[in-house]
ROKE-37383 format. One record per residue: residue number from 1; x, y, z of N, C-alpha, C, O in turn; residue in one letter. Coordinates in steps of 0.02 Angstrom, whole numbers. Example, Ala and Ser with C-alpha at 12.3 -4.5 7.8 and 13.67 -1.06 7.14 Angstrom:
! residues 2
1, 660, -284, 390, 615, -225, 390, 660, -165, 390, 712, -166, 423, A;
2, 642, -112, 354, 684, -53, 357, 645, 2, 394, 670, 57, 402, S;
//
This chain:
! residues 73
1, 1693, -1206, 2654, 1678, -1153, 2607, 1603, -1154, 2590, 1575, -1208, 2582, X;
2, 1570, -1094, 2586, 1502, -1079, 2548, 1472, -1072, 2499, 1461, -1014, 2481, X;
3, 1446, -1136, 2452, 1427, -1099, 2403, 1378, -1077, 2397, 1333, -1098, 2434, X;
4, 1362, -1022, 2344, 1310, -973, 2346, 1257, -999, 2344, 1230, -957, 2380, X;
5, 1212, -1038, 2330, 1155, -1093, 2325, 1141, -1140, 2393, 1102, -1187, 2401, X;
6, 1197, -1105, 2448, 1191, -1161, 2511, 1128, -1123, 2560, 1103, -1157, 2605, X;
7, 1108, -1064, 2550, 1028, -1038, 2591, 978, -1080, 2570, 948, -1126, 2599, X;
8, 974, -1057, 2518, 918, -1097, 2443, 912, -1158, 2461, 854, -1179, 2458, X;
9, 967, -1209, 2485, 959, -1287, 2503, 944, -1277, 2558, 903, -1317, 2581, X;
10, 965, -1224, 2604, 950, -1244, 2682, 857, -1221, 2676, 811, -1251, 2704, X;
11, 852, -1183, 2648, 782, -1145, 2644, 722, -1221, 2608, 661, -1219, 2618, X;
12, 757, -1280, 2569, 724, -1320, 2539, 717, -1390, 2589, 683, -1441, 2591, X;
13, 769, -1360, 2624, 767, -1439, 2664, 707, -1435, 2732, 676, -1483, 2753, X;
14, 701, -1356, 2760, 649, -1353, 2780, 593, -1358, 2770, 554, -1376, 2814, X;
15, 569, -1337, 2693, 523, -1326, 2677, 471, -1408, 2672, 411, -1420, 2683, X;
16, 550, -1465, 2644, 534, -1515, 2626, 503, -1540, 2731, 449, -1567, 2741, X;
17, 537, -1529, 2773, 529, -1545, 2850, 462, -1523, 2858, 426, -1563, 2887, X;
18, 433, -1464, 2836, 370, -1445, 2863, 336, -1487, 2818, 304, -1534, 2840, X;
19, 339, -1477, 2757, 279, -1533, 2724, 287, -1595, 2743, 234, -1624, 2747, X;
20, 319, -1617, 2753, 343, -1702, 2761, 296, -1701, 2826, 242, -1730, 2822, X;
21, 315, -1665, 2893, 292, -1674, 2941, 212, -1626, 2945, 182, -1604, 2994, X;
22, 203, -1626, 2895, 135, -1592, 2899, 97, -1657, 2870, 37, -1665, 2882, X;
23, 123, -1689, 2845, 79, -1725, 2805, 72, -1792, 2838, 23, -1828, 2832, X;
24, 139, -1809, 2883, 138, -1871, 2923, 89, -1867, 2971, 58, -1920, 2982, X;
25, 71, -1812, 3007, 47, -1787, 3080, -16, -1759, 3049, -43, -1721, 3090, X;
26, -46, -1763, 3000, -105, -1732, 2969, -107, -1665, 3016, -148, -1653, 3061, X;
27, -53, -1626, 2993, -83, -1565, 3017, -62, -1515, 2969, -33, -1542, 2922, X;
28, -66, -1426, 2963, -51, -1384, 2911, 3, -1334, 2942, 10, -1303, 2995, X;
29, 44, -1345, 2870, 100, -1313, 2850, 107, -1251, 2898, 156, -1256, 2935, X;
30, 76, -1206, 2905, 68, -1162, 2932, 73, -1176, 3020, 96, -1132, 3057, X;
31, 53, -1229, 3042, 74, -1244, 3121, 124, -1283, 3135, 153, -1288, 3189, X;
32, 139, -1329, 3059, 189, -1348, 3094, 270, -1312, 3073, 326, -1336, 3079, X;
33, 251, -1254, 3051, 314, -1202, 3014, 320, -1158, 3111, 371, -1137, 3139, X;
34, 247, -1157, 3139, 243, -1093, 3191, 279, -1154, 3256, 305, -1128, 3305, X;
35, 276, -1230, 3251, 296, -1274, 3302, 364, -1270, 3302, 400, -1267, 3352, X;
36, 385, -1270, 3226, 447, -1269, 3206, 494, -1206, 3252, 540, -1217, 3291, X;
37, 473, -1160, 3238, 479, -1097, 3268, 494, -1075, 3323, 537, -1034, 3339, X;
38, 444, -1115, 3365, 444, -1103, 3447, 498, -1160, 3471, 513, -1160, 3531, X;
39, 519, -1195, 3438, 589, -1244, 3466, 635, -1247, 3437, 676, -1294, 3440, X;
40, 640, -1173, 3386, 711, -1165, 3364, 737, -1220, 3320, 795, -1237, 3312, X;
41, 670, -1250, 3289, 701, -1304, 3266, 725, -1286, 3184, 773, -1320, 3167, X;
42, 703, -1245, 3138, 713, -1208, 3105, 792, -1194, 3089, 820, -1201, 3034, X;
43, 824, -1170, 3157, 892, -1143, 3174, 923, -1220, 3175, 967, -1239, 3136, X;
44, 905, -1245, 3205, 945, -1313, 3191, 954, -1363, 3126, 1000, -1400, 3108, X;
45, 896, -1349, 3103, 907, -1388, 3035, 954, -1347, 2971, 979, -1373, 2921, X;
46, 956, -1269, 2994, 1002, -1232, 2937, 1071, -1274, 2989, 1109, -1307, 2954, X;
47, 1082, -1274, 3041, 1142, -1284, 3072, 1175, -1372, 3020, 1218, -1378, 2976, X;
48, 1136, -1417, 3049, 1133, -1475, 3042, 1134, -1492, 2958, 1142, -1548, 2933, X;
49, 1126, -1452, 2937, 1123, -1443, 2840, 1181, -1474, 2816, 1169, -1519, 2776, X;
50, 1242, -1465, 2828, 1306, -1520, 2817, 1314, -1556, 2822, 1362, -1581, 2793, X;
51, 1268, -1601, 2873, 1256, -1688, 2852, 1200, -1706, 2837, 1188, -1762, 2812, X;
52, 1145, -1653, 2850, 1060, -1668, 2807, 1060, -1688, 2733, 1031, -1730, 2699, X;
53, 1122, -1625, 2721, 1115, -1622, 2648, 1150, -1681, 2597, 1136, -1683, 2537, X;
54, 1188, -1718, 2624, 1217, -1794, 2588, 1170, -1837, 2610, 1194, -1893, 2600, X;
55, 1104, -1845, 2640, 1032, -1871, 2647, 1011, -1867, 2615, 1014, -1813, 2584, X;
56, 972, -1918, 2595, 896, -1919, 2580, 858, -1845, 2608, 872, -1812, 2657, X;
57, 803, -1834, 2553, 754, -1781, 2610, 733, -1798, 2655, 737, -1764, 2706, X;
58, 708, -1846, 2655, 647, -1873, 2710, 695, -1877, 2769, 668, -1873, 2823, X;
59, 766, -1883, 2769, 799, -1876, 2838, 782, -1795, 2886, 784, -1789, 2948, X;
60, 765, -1739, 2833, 754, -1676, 2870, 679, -1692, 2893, 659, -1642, 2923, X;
61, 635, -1737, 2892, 583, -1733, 2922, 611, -1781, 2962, 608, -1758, 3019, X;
62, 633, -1826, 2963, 638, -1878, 3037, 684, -1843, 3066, 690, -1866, 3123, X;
63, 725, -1793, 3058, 768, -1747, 3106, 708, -1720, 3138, 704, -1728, 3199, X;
64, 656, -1687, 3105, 620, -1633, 3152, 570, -1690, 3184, 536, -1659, 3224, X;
65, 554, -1744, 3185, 518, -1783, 3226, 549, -1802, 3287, 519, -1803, 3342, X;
66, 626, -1822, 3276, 645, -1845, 3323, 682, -1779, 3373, 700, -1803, 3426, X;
67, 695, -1714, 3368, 708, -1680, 3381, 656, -1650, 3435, 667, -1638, 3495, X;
68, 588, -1640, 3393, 507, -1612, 3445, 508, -1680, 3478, 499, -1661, 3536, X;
69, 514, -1752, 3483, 497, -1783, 3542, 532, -1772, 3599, 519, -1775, 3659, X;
70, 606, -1752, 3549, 658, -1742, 3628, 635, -1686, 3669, 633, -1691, 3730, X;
71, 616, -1624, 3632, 606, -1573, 3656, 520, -1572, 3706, 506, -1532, 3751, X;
72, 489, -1609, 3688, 421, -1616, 3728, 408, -1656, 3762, 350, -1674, 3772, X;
73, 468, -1686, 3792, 463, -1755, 3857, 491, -1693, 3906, 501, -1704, 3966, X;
//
């Protein structure tokens, strides 16, 4: 079931992934939202939100770290 506040979390858990990983990788929000983008990784983390979300935040940034290494070997 959906509750109405479940975008709003999926929309926060990214937001928390780009800063987290903007800030690990010293780089800006803005490239790593457009990196995010080009590997669909975005789409996966709203997917993946049903076990992100009984995490810690910092698990939605080590999702998108370990996700772009898989995707760039």
């Amino acid at each position: 079931m959906i509750y109405k506040d479940e975008p709003k979390d999926q929309n926060l858990s990214i937001v928390v992934a780009v800063e987290g990983y903007a800030q690990r990788h010293s780089m800006q929000e803005k490239d790593v939202f457009d990196l995010l983008q080009k590997h669909e990784i975005n789409t996966m983390l709203r997917s993946a939100w049903d076990v992100l979300h009984t995490q810690a935040l910092e698990e939605s940034i080590e999702y998108v770290e370990d996700v772009l290494a898989w995707k760039q070997k």
